[in-house]
N, C-alpha and C positions, 0 to 999 in steps of 0.2 A: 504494500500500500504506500510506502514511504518512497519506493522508486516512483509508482505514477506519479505523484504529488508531486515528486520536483522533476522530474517530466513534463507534468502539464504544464510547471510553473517558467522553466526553460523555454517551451514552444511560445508561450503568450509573449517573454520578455522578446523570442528569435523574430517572430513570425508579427506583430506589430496588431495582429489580431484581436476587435473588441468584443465585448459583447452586443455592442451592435453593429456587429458589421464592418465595421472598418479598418479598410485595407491595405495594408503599404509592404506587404510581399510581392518580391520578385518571380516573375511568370515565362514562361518558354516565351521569344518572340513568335506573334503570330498575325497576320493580315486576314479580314473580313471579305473576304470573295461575294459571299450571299447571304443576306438576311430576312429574314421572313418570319414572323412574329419571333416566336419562342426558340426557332429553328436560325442556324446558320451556317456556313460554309466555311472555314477557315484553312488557311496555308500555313504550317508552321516550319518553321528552321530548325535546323539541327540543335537538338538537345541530349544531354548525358542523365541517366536515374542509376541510384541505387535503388536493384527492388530484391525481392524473397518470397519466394510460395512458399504457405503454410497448408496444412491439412487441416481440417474441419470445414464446418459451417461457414456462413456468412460473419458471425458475429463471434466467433473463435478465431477467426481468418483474421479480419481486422483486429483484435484485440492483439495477436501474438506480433502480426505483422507493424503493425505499429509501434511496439515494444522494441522488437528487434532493429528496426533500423531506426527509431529516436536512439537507441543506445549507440548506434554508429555516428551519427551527428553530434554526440555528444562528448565523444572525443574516443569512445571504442574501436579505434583506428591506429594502424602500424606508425602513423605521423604525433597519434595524442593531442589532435588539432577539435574543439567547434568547430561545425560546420553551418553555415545561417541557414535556415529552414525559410524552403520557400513554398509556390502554392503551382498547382494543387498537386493534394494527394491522389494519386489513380490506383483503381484496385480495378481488377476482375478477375473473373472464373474460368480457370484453366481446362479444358477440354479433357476430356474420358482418359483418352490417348496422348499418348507425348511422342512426337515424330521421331521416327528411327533415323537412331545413326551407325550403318552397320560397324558391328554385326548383327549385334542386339535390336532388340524390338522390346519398349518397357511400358507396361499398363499397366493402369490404376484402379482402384474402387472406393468407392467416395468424393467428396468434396475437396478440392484445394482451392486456392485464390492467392496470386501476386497482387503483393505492393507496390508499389514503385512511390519514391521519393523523386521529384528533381531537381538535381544539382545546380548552384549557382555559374552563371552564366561564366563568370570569372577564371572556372577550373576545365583543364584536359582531359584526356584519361591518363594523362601524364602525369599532373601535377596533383591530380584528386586523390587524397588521404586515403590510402586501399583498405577494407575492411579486414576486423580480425575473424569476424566471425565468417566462416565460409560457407552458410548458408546465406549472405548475401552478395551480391552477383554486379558488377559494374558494368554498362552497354552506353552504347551512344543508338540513340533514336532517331532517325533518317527523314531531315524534312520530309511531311508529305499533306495531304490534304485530308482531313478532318470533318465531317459533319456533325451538328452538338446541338442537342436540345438542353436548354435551363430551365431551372425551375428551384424552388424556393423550398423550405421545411426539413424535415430530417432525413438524413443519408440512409436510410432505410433499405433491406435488399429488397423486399415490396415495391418500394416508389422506384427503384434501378430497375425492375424489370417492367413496371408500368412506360417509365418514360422509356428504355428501351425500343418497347413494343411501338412508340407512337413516331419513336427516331426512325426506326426501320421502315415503316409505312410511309414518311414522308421522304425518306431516301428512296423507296422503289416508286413513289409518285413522280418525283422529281429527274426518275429515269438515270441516276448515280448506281455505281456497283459497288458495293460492300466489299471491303478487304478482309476486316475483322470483326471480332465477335464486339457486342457494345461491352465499354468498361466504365465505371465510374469516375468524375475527379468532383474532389471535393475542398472547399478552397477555406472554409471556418474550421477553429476549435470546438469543441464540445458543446462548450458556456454561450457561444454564441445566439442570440435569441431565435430560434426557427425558421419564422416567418420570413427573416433577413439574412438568413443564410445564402451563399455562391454554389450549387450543387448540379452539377451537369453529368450528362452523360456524352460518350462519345463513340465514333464511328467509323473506320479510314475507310474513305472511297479515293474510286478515281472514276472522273468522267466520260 
């Protein structure tokens, strides 16, 4: 209990995050291509995540995964460096299957879900503090194009597969082809009041 506490208390001082909403976290660059109410189109440039798949649930997934790389940001790194927390958090649900890479063929049963954190703009894969823990994973993420419904209230796996469902529908209206599965990012702390939460889903297409 004493580690979330000053967890949580670290992330509010990193992350600039209020309880009402207010936001002065650094975000992957991205440009607005297409907007359409709640829906939109975005380009993003190359970014770096530490992320970690966990096993369980929705709400084991996040708990563990959140734990495990706030401790990397926190100086749980071969460097012994903070790392500033930026936004957003993306999570999603890892598929049955994990693609082979011969020789082997490896399946699963049950639920996992990656994290992913993103790294400040600042760091390489060079210069980025390498984790001790080796269930988490460094990658750089390949500008691409992005389609995102927002919406407001708590990060719920319910409301992720609700807006999901409504991303996906407005990407096959819009005659876009889905790359990947939707995942979530989520942009507030806990304490954050609901209503005024940053909470999106997202979708990589290409036209």
């Amino acid at each position: 209990m004493k580690y979330v506490l000053i967890a949580l208390l670290g992330i509010l001082l990193l992350t600039g995050c209020s309880v009402f909403g207010i936001r002065t976290t650094e975000e992957p660059a991205y440009r607005i291509l297409v907007e359409d109410d709640e829906f939109q189109v975005r380009e993003y440039a190359d970014y770096i995540v530490a992320e970690t798949v966990v096993l369980g649930d929705y709400k084991q997934g996040t708990s563990a995964g959140f734990r495990r790389l706030a401790d990397y940001i926190f100086g749980n790194n071969r460097a012994k460096q903070d790392i500033k927390m930026t936004a957003p958090v993306l999570q999603e649900k890892e598929s049955e299957k994990i693609a082979m890479t011969a020789p082997v063929l490896q399946e699963k049963s049950g639920d996992s879900w990656r994290m992913s954190f993103v790294m400040p703009v600042e760091y390489t894969l060079e210069t980025l503090p390498q984790p001790l823990d080796t269930l988490i994973k460094i990658r750089t993420i390949k500008g691409k194009k992005v389609a995102v419904t927002l919406f407001s209230g708590l990060l719920s796996e319910h409301k992720i597969q609700e807006n999901a469902k409504k991303l996906m529908a407005w990407v096959d209206a819009k005659g876009y082809q889905a790359l990947s599965s939707p995942r979530s990012a989520g942009y507030d702390p806990p304490w954050t009041i609901p209503f005024l939460r940053r909470n999106e889903v997202h979708i990589d297409i290409a036209e």
